[in-house]
N, C-alpha and C positions, 0 to 999 in steps of 0.2 A: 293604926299609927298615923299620926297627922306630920305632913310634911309642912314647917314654917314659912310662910310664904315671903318672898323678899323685902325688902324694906323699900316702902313708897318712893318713888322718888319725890323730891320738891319739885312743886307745880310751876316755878319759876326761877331760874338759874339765872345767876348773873348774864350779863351776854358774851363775854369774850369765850367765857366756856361752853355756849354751846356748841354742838358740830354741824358741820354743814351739811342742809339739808332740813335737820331737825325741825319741823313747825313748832312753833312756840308765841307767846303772847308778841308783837312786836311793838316797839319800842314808842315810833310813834305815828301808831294807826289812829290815835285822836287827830290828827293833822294839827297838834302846836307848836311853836314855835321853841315850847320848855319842855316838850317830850324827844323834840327832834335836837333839839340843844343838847338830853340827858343822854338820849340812844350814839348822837356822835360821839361825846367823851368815855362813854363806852368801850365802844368799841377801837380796833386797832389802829394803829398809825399810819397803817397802811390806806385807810378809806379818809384820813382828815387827811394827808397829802393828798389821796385823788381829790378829795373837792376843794384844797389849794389849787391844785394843777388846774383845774377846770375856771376857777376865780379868772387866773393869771390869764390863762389863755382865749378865754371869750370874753370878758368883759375888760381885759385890759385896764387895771387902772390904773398900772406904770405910764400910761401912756395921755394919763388925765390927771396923775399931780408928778409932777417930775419929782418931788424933792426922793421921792420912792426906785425910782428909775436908775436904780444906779449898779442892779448886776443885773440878770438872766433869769428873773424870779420862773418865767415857766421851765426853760429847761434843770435848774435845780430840783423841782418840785417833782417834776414827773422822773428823773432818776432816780430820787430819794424815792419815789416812790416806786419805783421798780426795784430796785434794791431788796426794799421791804415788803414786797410780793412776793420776792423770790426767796427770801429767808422766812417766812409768815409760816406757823404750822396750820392757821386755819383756813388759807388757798386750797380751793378748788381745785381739784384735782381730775382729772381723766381729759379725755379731747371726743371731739366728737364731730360731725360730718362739714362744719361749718369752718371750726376750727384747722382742717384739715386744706379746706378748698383758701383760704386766706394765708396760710402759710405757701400754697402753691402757686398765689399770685403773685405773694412776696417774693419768691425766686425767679417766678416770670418777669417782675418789674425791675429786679436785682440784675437780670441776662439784658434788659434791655438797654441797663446804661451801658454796658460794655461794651454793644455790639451799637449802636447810635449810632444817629446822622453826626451830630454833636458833641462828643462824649463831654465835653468838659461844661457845656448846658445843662447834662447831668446831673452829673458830679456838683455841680452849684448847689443845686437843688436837694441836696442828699439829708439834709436835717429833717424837712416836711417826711419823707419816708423815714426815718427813724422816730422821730417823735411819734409820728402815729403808729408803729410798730408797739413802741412802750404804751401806748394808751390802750391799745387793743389789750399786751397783754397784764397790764392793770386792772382794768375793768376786769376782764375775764378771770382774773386770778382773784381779785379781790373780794366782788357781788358772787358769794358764794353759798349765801343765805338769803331770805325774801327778808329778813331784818335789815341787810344791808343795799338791798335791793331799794326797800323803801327808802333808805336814808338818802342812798345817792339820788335817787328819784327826786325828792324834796328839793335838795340841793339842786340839783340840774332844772328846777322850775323857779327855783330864788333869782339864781345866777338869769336866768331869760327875764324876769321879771325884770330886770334893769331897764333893759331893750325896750320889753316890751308896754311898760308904765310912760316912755317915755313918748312913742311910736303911738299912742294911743292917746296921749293929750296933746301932741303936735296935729294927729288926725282930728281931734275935736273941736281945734282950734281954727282949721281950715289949712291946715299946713302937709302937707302931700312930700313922699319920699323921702322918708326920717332914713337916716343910715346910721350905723355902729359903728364897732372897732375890731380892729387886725381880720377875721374871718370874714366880718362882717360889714365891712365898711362900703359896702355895693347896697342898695337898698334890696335892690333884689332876690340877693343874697341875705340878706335880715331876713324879707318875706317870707324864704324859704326854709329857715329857724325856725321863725316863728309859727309856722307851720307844725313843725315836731312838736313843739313845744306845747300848744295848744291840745292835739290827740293828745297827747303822753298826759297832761294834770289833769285834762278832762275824765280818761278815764279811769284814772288812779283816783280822784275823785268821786268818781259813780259808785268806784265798787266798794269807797269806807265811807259814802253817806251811812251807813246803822251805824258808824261809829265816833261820830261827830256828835256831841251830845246838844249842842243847841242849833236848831235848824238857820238861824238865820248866821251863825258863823262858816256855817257850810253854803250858804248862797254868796258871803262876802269872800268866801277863799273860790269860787265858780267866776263871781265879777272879778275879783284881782289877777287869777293865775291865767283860764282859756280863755275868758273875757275882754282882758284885754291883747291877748294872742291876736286876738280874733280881728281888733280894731287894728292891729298895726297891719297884717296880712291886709286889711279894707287899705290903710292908705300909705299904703306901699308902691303905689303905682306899677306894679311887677303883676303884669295879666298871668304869666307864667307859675307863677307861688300862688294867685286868686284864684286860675284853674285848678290844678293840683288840691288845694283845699276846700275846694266845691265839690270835684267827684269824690275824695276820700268822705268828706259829708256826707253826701249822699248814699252811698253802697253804706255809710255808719248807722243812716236812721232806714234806708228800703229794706227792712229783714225783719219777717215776724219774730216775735207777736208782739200783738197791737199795731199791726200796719197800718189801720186806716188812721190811727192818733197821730203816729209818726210821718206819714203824708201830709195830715193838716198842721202836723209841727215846723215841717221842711218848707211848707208853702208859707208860712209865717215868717221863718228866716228867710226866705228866697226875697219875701216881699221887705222887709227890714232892712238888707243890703241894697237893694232897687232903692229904699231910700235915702239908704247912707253913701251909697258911691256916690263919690261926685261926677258931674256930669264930663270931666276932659276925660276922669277915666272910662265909663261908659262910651265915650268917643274913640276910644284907643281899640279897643273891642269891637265896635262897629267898621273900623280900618284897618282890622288884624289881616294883613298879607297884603294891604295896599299901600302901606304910609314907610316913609323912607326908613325903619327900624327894622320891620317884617323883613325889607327886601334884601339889608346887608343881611340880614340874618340866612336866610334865601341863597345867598351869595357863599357865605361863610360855609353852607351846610352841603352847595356842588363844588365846595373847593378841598371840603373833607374828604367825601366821594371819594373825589380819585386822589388825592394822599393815600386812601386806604386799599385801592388799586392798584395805585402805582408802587405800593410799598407792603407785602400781605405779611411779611416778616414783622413789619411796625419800624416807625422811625426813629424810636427811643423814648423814654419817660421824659419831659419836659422839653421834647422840641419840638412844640410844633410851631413855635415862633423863630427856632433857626430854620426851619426848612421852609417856611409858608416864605420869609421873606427872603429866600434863595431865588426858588423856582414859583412863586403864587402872589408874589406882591405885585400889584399895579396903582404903582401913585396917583395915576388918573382916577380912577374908582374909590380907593381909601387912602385918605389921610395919613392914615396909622394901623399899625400893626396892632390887628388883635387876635382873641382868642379865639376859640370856634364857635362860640355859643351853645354846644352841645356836647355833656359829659359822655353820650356814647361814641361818637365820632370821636372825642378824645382818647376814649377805649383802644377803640379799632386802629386810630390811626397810630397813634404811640406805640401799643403793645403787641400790634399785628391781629389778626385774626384769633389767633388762642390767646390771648391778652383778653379782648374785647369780649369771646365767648366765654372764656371764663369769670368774669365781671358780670352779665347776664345771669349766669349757672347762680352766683354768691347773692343775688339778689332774689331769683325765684329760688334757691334754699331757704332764702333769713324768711320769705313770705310763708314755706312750708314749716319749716320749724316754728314761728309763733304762731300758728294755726295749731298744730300739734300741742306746745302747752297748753292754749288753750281747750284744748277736748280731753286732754289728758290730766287734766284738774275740773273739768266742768265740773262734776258731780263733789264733787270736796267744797263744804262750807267751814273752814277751818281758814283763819284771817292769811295764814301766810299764803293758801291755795288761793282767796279770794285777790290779796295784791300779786300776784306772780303773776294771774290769768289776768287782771285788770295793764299788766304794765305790758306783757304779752301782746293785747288789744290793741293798745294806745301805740306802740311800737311797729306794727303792721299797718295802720294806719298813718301814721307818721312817715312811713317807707314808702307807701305809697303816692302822697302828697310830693314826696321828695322827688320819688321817679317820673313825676309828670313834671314839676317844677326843670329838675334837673335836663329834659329833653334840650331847653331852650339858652341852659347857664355852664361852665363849663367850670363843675365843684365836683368832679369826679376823685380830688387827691384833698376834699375838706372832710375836717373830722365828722359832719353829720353823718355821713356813710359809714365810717370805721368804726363809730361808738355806736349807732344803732346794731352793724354786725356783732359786734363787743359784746353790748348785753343784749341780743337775742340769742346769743350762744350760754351767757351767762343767765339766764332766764329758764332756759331748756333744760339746762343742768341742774339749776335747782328743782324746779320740775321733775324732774327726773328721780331725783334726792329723796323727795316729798311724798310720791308714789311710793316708791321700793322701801322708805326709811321709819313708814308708821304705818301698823298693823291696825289700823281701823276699819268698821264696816260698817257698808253702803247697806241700804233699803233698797230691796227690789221691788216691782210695780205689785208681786201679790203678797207682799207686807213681811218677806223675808229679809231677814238680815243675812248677808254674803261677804267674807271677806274676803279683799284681792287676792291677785296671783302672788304676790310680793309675799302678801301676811303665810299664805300656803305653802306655799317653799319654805320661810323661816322657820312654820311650826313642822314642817316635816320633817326637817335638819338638825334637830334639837333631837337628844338624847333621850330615850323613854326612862321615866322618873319611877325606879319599882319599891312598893311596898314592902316593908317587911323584909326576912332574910332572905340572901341571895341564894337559889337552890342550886348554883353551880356551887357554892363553896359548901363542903362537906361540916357537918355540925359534928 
């Protein structure tokens, strides 16, 4: 007796029907501009609000033709779109260790207005901690597929491209310390963007070269997206985002195999920057900790000290400008009241001791969770495993850059930190999905086929399928 075997499924489902997790063809792993057009109208309302939200709020372009300027276009956008996260039946669903440690700092950062030097310093402040609350959980609700993963990815290297095309022809031109808008309007702070920005296309790039069908439109989207990352980071005058994106380079290309290519490819670009930096900033570098910026800096970093001595409770979210000019202002020395220069110091000082260590903990997490996608899809060549592990990559590198950058900048409450947390929580998930959610199988080294643990439990849990009549029921 032949049991019928079920009906195929279609090799390719719309998108809004698939589930999350599913690997499936993605939408657009060609890198076009008409795939990534077709894959957004696609999909939900929920992911074209987020890459509104993200429009509004880093490239500002309320802020560059007025006649547009006339409500709140970010905060409507990222409502609407928390809204629509929270009603979505295709969110992501579950939490997980990352998820968990950001919601504990959210209530750490929530006790510390209360209990403040300042409270109504605060309380000012209290939209920048909501907005990025909603973008965390947008992101995380949303990117709940590596189809969506890619799209938003795309978008978040358009959106820099603005920046970064421009920061790259002001540098070629001889023009040194291009700046942006709202987040970004510090050069420094661009440098430090541009820094994510750069890992993140590069290596979401590396890993759909096979799927770029003309080589040389894959070398022009390499010169357009990290390319010119690359040049604004050069003439950004910010040693601090130049470091940061040296060693993340580095520890990118010192790792077999092919080391010894990879070394003469690092000494190529080592020497390529030697001769693209201009010589003031090479100067700045040679005077690093002697020239009157190093030394407020210097100044800034023993007056955090003991703020965070003097106060192991923490001073509150957003004062460390009421307190500095209480008890740490000397007109004689500065001018003006600034920040501290250092988003750790702003840790400790603001949120106390558990504040500051738990911003540490969230950051070597996000490092250990995208290392984790990445080994936990290494062996999967199937496109969705291949972009999850690639943005995975470019995300930890990017974190990285950020964390040296960040030593010197005091971006501790800017969205690069919460969106990168965002989707490497959103990344793992899917990851996660990817493994447990298709029964396929791997090649071992003596030429067996094995399938996961995931596929094994499935098929062990599935009902034995009997032939013929059942010998409990009497004939």
């Amino acid at each position: 007796m032949e049991v019928a075997s079920p009906a195929a499924e279609p090799a390719h489902r719309p998108l809004r029907r698939q589930r999350a997790g599913k690997p499936a063809e993605l939408a657009a792993k060609d890198l076009t501009l008409r795939s990534f057009w077709n894959g957004l109208k696609a999909e939900s309302i929920g992911l074209i609000l987020l890459c509104v939200y993200m429009t509004f709020e880093y490239v500002r372009p309320q802020q560059m033709y007025s006649f547009i300027d006339v409500l709140p276009w970010g905060l409507i956008s990222i409502v609407l779109c928390t809204i629509s996260a929270a009603v979505s039946q295709g969110r992501s669903h579950g939490l997980n260790f990352l998820d968990v440690l950001c919601g504990i700092f959210l209530i750490v950062l929530a006790l510390s207005m209360v209990t403040a030097y300042d409270p109504a310093a605060a309380i000012a402040s209290w939209l920048t901690v909501a907005s990025t609350v909603m973008l965390f959980f947008c992101v995380r609700s949303i990117l709940s597929t590596a189809n969506r993963i890619l799209i938003f990815t795309i978008c978040f290297a358009i959106i820099n491209l603005k920046f970064s095309q421009y920061s790259a022809r002001a540098f070629l031109s001889g023009r040194y310390g291009s700046k942006g808008a709202g987040w970004f309007s510090n050069s420094g702070e661009l440098a430090m963007q541009m820094g994510v920005a750069f890992f993140l296309s590069l290596c979401v790039l590396l890993a759909l070269r096979p799927y770029v069908a003309q080589r040389w439109r894959w070398w022009l989207l390499m010169a357009l997206f990290p390319g010119t990352a690359l040049l604004a980071v050069l003439g950004s005058a910010s040693r601090a985002s130049q470091l940061g994106l040296a060693v993340a380079a580095t520890l990118m290309l010192i790792k077999p195999p092919q080391l010894l290519r990879k070394i003469v490819s690092l000494s190529v670009l080592v020497a390529l920057v030697a001769v693209l930096l201009p010589e003031s900033q090479k100067e700045r570098f040679r005077s690093a900790g002697e020239d009157d910026t190093s030394k407020s800096r210097l100044a800034y970093f023993e007056i955090g000290k003991t703020i965070v001595r003097d106060n192991p409770q923490g001073i509150g979210y957003a004062n460390w400008r009421s307190y500095y000019s209480t008890y740490h202002w000397d007109t004689s020395v500065f001018s003006r009241i600034e920040v501290s220069h250092n988003s750790y110091i702003d840790a400790f000082a603001e949120l106390g001791y558990h504040g500051g260590g738990l911003f540490v903990i969230l950051l070597l997490a996000s490092f250990g969770m995208n290392l984790k996608t990445q080994l936990r899809l290494k062996r999967r060549e199937d496109v969705s495993s291949i972009v999850t592990r690639g943005v995975a990559r470019g995300l930890n590198l990017g974190l990285l850059s950020t964390c040296i950058a960040a030593y010197f900048m005091s971006v501790l409450y800017y969205p690069v930190f919460w969106l990168g947390f965002a989707m490497t929580s959103a990344a793992y998930q899917v990851s996660r999905s990817l493994v447990q959610g298709q029964a396929d199988f791997r090649v071992r080294k003596d030429g067996r086929s094995v399938a996961p643990r995931s596929a094994l439990r499935a098929v062990s849990a599935r009902p034995v399928q009997r032939f013929g009549p059942d010998p409990r029921i009497a004939s």
